[in-house]
N, C-alpha and C positions, 0 to 999 in steps of 0.2 A: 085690615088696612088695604083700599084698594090704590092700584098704580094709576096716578093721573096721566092723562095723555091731552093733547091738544084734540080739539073736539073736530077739526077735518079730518086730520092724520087719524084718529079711531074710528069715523066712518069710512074713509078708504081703505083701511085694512080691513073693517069689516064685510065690504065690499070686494075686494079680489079675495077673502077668505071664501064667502057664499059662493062665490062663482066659480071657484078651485072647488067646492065641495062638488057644485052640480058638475061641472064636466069629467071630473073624476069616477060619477056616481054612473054617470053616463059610460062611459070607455069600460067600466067593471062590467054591467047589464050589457054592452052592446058585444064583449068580448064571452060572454058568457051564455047570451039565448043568439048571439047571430056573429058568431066569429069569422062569418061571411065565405064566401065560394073561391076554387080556382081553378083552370081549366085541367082537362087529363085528356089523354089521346088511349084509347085504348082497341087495342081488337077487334073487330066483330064479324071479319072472315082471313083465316090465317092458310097460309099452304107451304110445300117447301117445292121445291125448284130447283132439279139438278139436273146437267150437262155432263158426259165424260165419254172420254176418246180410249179407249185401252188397245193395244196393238201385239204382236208377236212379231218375229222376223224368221223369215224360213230360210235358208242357206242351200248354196248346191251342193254338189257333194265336191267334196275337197279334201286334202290332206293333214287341215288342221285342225279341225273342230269333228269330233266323232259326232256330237249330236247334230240332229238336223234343225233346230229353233233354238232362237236365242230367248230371251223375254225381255221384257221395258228396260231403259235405265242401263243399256252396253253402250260401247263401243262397237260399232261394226264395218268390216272391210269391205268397200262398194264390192268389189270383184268377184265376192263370197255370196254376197243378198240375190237368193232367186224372186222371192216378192213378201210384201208386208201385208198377214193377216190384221186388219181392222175390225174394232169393232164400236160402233156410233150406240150410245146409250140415251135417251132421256126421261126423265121418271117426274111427274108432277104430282102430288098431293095434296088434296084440299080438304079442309073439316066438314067440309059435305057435298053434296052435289053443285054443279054447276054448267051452265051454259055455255062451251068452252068450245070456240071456231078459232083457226089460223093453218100456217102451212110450216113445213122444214124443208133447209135444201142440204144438200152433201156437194162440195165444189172443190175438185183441185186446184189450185191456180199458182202457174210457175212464174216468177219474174225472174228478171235483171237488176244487178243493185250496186253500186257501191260504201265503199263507208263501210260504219258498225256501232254497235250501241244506239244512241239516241238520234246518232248523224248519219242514220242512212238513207239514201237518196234513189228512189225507183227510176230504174230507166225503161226497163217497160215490163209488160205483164200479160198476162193470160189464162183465162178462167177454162176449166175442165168441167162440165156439170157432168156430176155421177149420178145424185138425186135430184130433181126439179120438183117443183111446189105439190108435196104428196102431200094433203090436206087431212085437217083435223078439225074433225065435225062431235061435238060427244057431248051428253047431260051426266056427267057424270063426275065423280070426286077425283079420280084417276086416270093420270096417262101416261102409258109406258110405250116408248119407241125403241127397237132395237134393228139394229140395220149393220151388215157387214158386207165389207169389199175387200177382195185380194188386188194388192195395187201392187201392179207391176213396173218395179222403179225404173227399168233398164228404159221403156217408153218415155216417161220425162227425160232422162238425161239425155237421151239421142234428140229429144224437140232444142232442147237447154246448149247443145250444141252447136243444131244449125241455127240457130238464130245466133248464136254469135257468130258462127263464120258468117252467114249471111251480113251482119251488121258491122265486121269488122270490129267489135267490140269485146276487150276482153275484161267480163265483169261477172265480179259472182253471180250465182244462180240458186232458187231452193224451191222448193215445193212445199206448201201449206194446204193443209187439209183441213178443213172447217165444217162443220155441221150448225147452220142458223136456225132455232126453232124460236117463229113468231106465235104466239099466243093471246087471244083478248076475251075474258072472260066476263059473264055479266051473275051477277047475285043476286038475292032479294035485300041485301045488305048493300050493292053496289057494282059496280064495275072496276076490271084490273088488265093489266097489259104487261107482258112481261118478253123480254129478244134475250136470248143466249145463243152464245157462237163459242164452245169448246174449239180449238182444233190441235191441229201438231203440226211442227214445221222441219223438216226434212233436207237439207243442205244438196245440191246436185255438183257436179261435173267436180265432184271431191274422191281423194283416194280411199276416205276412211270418213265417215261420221257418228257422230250423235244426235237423237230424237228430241225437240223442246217442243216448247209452245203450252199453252193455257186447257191442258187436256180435261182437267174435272174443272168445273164450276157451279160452286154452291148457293145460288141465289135465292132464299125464301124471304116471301113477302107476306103484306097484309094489307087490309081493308080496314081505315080508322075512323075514327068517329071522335068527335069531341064533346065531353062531358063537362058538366059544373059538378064537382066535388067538394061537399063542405068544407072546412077545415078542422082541422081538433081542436078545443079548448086549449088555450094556453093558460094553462093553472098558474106558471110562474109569472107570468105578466101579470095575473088576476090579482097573486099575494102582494107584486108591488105595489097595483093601483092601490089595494086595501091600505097598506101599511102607509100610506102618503094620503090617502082619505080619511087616516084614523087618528094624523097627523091635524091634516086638516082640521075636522072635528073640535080637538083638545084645543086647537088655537082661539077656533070662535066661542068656544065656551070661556075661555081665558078672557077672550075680550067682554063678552058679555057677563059674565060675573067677578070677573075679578081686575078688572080695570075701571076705572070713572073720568067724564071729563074736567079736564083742568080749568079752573075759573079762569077767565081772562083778566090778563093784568092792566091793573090800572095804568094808563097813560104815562103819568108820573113814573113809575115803576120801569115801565120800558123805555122811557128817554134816559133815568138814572142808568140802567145796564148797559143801553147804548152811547154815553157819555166814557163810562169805563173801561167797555171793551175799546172804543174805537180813541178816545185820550190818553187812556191810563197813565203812561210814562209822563203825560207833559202838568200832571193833577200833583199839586202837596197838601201830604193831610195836615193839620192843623189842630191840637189838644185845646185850645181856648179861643174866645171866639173875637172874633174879628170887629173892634167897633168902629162904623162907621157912618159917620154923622151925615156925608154929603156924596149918592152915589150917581155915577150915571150908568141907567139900564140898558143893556145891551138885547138885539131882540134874540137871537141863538147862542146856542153854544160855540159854534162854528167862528159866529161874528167875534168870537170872546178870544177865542185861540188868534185868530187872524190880528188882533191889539196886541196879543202877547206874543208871536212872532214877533211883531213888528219894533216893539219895544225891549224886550228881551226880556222879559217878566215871567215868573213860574202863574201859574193860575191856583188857586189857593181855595180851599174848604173845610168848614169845622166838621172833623172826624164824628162822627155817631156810631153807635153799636147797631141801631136799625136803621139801614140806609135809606128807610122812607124819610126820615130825621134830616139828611140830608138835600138841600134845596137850593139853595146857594154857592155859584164859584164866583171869585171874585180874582183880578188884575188890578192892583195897585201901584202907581208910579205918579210920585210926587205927590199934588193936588189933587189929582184925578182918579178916583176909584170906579173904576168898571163892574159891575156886578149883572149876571146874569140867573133870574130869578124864575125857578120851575114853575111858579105862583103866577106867572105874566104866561105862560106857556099856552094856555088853552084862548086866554084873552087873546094874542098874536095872531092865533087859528082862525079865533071868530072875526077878528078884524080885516084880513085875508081873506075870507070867505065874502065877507059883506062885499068887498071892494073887487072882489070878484064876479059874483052877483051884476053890482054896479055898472061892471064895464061890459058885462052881456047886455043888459039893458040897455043900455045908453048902445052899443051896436046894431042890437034890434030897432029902438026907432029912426035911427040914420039911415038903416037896408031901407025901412018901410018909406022916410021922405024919398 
């Protein structure tokens, strides 16, 4: 027993069926031979890159400290410090050779400043060159700088001084020690550029300090490249397109064997359903039939209801068991019986149609006069 269907409503479903199968069929094969690319940056000249400042402090002699050097990370009393062992490091490594030109410099530079933290404010300054532009020329993977100076602090404090008697200003003061190594390198991979500035920063015209500042500094870099990188199968995407393909499938074989189209109803047939569905409450059935000798025909059903508003009359039909059987409503009041007859149904159409017709014509030759 196959399921009737209305004969568009089964090609339209047959229809976004086929085409759910192909783009389905599609998305599995396209997800499965060409799951397609995406970019990647990867490597293809790496180095590392470090900077660092290390220092000792040597003392004079005095009666509080037996040994004569301190090491990083004290507390120390200016009164005590005879001068600061430095020592300026830098170490470049690269995964192979390369063509590596730049310079370093080593530069004290004392200011004036107020403030602190983030709100400090320079009121003036003053650069010391210890090293000026010693150059770096080398094909080579590696480059190591080591460079020391005994820095004699009592020399800054006594400049840190007169500048402020001189300026009548009395505003902190510090010494910064800095090591800048520019470097520009060229590859068969590329070219790279790298600036480092370690230093330490030194507090002056203080009775006691501490050493800060950004003493090592670990900058390793690279040279990238960007790639197309497949991507992996996604197996789990692939089982659901299947499992809704295989869906698919079952549906269009359901439609094509196991459904048929539905005969189209007769005329008669669809005006009885649509008299029922769209009357029903205003319809009385009736067990015996109606005799009547003298009617007048109404041309709709519509027109039939519209008398029986108006008159206030039920609309009346002899009951059948096959409602093809059913042909006739009828409105009764007084002398006058209304009857509206399925049988005149097609004849109405055609006459409608003619006079339809008719008054195209009779248009057309009046346009033409």
């Amino acid at each position: 027993m196959k399921l009737k269907i209305n004969k568009n409503i089964r090609l339209g479903l047959s229809v976004i069926v086929i085409i759910s199968i192909l783009i389905f069929s599609y998305l599995i094969y396209k997800e499965a031979y060409n799951p397609g690319f995406e970019e990647q940056t990867r490597a293809v000249y790496s180095y590392k890159n470090i900077g660092s400042i290390n220092y000792s402090v040597y003392l004079k002699p005095n009666n509080l400290y037996t040994q004569s050097r301190l090491e990083e990370g004290k507390l120390y009393i200016t009164e005590f410090v005879d001068y600061v062992d430095i020592n300026f490091n830098y170490e470049f490594t690269g995964e192979r050779e390369a063509d590596i030109k730049g310079d370093y410099n080593i530069t004290a530079k004392v200011k004036g400043f107020t403030g602190g933290g983030e709100g400090v404010t320079n009121i003036w300054e003053k650069d010391f060159p210890i090293v000026q532009h010693n150059r770096i020329n080398t094909n080579d993977s590696k480059i190591s700088i080591n460079e020391n100076i005994k820095l004699n602090l009592d020399e800054y404090i006594a400049f840190a001084k007169e500048i402020k008697e001189a300026t009548k200003i009395n505003s902190q003061t510090s010494l910064t020690l800095s090591m800048d190594v520019n470097i520009k390198g060229a590859t068969d991979k590329g070219d790279f550029e790298e600036l480092i500035i370690p230093n330490l920063v030194i507090p002056l015209d203080v009775m006691m300090f501490e050493i800060t500042g950004d003493n090592i500094i670990n900058k390793p870099g690279a040279i990238e490249e960007t790639i197309q990188v497949q991507q992996a199968v996604n197996k789990n995407l692939i089982i659901v397109y299947g499992i809704i393909l295989f869906i698919l499938v079952i549906a269009l074989i359901f439609l094509v064997f196991f459904t048929t189209i539905a005969p189209k109803k007769d005329p008669i047939e669809k005006e009885i359903d649509r008299i029922f569905k769209k009357h029903g409450d205003r319809l009385v059935a009736l067990n015996s039939d109606i005799d009547i000798k003298k009617a007048i025909i109404v041309k709709s059903i519509e027109d039939l209801v519209k008398i029986s508003d108006d008159i206030e009359k039920p609309i009346l039909y002899r009951y059948r068991v096959d409602y093809k059987e059913i042909n006739k409503f009828y409105v009764i009041h007084d002398d006058n019986n209304f009857v509206f007859d399925l049988k005149y149904l097609k004849i109405f159409e055609q006459i409608e149609d003619a006079e339809n017709k008719a008054s195209d014509y009779t248009n057309e030759i009046l346009n033409e006069n």
